[in-house]
N, C-alpha and C positions, 0 to 999 in steps of 0.2 A: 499568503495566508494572512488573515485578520484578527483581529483579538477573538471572536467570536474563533472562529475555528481554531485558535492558542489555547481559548478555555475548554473547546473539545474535545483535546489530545489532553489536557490538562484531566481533567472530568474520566476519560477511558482509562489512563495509564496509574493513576492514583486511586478512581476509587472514592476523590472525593465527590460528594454535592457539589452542583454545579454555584450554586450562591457561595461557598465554601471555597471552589476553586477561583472563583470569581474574584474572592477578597483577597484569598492570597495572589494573584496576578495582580489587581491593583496596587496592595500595597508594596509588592515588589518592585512595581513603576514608580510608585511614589518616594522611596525611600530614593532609587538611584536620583530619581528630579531632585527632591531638597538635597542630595549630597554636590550635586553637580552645580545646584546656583549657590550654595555656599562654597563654590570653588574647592571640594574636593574630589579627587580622583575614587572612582568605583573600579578596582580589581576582578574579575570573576577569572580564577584560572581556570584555562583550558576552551575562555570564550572569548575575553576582551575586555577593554577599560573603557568607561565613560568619563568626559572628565568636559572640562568650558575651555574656550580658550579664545583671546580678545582680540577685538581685530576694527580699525577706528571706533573705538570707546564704546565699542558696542561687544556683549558677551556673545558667545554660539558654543551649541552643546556639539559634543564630539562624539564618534567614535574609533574604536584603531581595535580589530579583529585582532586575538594573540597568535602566534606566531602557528601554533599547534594546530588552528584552527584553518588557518591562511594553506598549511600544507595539505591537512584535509580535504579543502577547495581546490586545491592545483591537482595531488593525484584522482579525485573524482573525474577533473577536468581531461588529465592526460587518457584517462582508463576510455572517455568517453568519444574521444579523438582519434584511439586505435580503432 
């Protein structure tokens, strides 16, 4: 899926205007971007943290699925195995 199809489900499940769901998606990106190059950590319980982390003098943005989310993934995983 693509932002365009993020603002789709965004736009059906809310109700908002798509220019409306639009901004809020943006500035939801944008708030994690300047937290993450001002080197702090974004929390979202029950999704994951965004955070930088340095590696020859150079920054990269992260991420690390939270833990709740990682088993979500596994038992989809196993249910789809049997």
């Amino acid at each position: 899926m693509n932002k365009n199809g993020v603002l789709l489900q965004v736009n059906r499940r809310t109700k908002l205007f798509k220019p409306e769901a639009l901004r809020a998606i943006n500035t939801f990106f944008d708030i994690i971007r300047e937290q993450v190059v001002q080197g702090n950590e974004v929390r979202l319980h029950g999704f994951g943290k965004f955070f930088s982390s340095k590696n020859n003098k150079k920054m990269y943005p992260k991420f690390k699925a939270s833990s709740r989310w990682l088993r979500e993934l596994n038992e989809q995983t196993s249910r789809e195995q049997e």
